[in-house]
Structures are given as structure tokens and as C-alpha cells.
N, C-alpha and C positions, 0 to 999 in steps of 0.2 A: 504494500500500500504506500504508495506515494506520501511524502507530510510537504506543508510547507510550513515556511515562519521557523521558529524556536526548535527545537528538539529534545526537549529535556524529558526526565524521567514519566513526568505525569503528561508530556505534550506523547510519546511513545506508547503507554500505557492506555492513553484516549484513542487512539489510533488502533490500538490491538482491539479494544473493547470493539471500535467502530467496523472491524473487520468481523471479528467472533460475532458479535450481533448479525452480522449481514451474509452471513453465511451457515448463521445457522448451528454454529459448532458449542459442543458442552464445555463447560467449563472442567468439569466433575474429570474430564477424560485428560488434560491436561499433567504429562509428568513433568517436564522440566522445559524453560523458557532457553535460547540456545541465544548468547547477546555474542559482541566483539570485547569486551572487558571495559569500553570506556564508561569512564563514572558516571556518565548519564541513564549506562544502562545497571551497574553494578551495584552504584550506593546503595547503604543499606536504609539510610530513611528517605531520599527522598529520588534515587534513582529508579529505573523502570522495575527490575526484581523485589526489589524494596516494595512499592507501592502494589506491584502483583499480590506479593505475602498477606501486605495485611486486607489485599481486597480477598480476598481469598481464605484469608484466616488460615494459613498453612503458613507457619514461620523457618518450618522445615523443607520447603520445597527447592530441591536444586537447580543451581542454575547451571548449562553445561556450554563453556569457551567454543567460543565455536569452530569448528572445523576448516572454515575456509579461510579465515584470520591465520588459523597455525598453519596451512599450505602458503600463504603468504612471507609470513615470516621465514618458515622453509626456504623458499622462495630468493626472499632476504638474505639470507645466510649462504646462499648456495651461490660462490664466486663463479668457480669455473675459468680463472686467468687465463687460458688460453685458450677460450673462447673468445671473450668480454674484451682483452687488452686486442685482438685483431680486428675484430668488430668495430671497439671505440676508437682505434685508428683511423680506419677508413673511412667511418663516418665523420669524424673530425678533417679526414684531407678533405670529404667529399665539402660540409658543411662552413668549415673556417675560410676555404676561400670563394669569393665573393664568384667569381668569374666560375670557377669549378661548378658550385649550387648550382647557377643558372643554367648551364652546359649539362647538369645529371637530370632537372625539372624538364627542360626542354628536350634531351636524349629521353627519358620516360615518355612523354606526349606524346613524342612523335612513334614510340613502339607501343603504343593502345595501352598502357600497363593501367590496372587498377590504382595504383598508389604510385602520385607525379614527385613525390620527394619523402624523405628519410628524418626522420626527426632527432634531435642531437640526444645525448645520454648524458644525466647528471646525476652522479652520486647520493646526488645532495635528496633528489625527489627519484628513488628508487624505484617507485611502480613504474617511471618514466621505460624503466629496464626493460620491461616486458613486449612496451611497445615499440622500442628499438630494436630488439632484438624480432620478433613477427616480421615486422616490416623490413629489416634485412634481409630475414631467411626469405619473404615474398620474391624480394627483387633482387637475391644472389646473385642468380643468373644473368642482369642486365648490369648490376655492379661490376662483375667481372668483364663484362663487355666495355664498359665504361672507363674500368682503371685500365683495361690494355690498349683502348683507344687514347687514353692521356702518356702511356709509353710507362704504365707501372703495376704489373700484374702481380694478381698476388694468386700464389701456386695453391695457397690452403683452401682455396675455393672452390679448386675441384678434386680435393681430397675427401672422398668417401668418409672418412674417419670422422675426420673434423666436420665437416657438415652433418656427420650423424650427431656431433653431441653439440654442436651449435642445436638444433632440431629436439634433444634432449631438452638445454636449456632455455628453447622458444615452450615446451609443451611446460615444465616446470615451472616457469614464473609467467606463462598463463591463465 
């Protein structure tokens, strides 16, 4: 269910309610709430579990971390340098220079590709990872076209190996 505005514990909780009511569902059947950990959902008085409990009158009811939070962090934690450092190479030759960008947007157009340009990778905003890493493994094959057209190939690109765990680490922190 979609929120907009605020998001706090009782703004989450009104929004669960408003779904449970509209669909019909028991409350009674309900074993454990599955949040991401932040305070808005975990506080104990006034975050979303918090507020369940005492609507609920069950002060015992668990709440269980959720699953797709910890594959994310996985995610996180899963470097793979020699993947990551050739990857953020290339896309830094492609992307830091002004003239190179335009020459890879324009090389994509002009071959029908789905996706006309490659987005940079920052450390800093990690999920960023995921979609640099997609979008490379997409246009591998026209990167390589690309950097031997600029006179600078890079031989890992059509290395079975290495593309298999580039491919690895595209499904991983997808």
C-alpha cells in the first residue's frame, strides 16, 4: 500500500489497518509483523510493532527482520574487487570524460540499445551498485565495442569467467 506524507509508526500502522480492513483479512491469524529494523517500525512505544502490540493486546508478538533488508546488506558486504574495480574503471573512462559520454550515449542510439548511457558508481550510495552493475552487464557487449573503437580493449570482457561472476554479482545485489 502506497503512504504518502509522514511515515511514522502510527502513520504505518493506519495504513496496515486500512489494508487489513479492505481486504478482508483477521486479525486473530496474524503471527509476526516482518518490518526493515528502522525505528519507525521497531520502537517499542511508539513505532509501528509497538503500536500493533498494544492494538492487539499481545505484548509478546514477534517481530521478524526482514528478509530482503538482510539480502541487501549481503549485498553490501559482498565486494567482489575484481569484479567492481574493472567495472568502476570503465565506467569512470567511459563517464569522466566529457567527449567519451557523449560518443558511448550516441554509439548506444545509434545501435537500438535499450539503455542510451551507464550511470557512475559511488561508494558512498551503495544501492547505486546494483544498478551499475545491471546496466553494464546489459551493454557489455557494446562497451567492448566501444572501448576497442577508442583503441583500449579490455580482454576481461570476453572472459567467460569473469562475466560469469560479474553476472553473479549483477543477480546478488539485485
Amino acid at each position: 500500500m502506497s503512504m504518502k506524507g509522514t511515515t511514522k509508526g502510527a502513520d504505518v500502522l493506519e495504513a496496515v489497518e486500512e489494508a487489513v480492513s479492505s481486504l478482508g483479512l483477521d486479525w486473530e491469524k496474524l503471527t509476526a509483523p516482518t518490518t526493515d529494523g528502522a525505528p519507525a517500525m521497531v520502537g517499542v512505544n511508539n513505532g509501528f510493532v509497538g503500536l500493533l502490540r498494544k492494538k492487539l493486546k499481545n505484548p509478546d508478538l514477534p517481530a521478524i527482520h526482514c528478509f530482503t533488508h538482510q539480502e541487501a546488506l549481503c549485498a553490501k558486504s559482498l565486494k567482489m574487487p575484481h569484479v567492481m574495480s574493472v567495472v568502476t574503471r570503465i565506467v569512470n573512462y567511459i563517464r569522466s570524460h566529457a567527449l567519451n559520454h557523449r560518443a558511448f550515449k550516441t554509439f548506444l542510439e545509434m545501435m537500438g540499445e535499450d539503455f542510451t548511457d551507464i550511470p557512475y558508481y559511488t561508494e558512498v550510495r551503495w544501492l547505486s551498485r546494483a544498478k551499475v552493475l545491471f546496466r553494464f552487464f546489459k551493454l557489455r557487449e557494446r562497451v567492448a565495442e566501444f572501448l576497442d573503437s577508442k583503441g583500449r580493449p579490455e580482454p576481461l570482457l570476453s572472459d567467460p569467467l569473469w562475466i560469469s561472476d560479474l553476472a553473479f554479482l549483477v543477480d546478488v545485489t539485485g
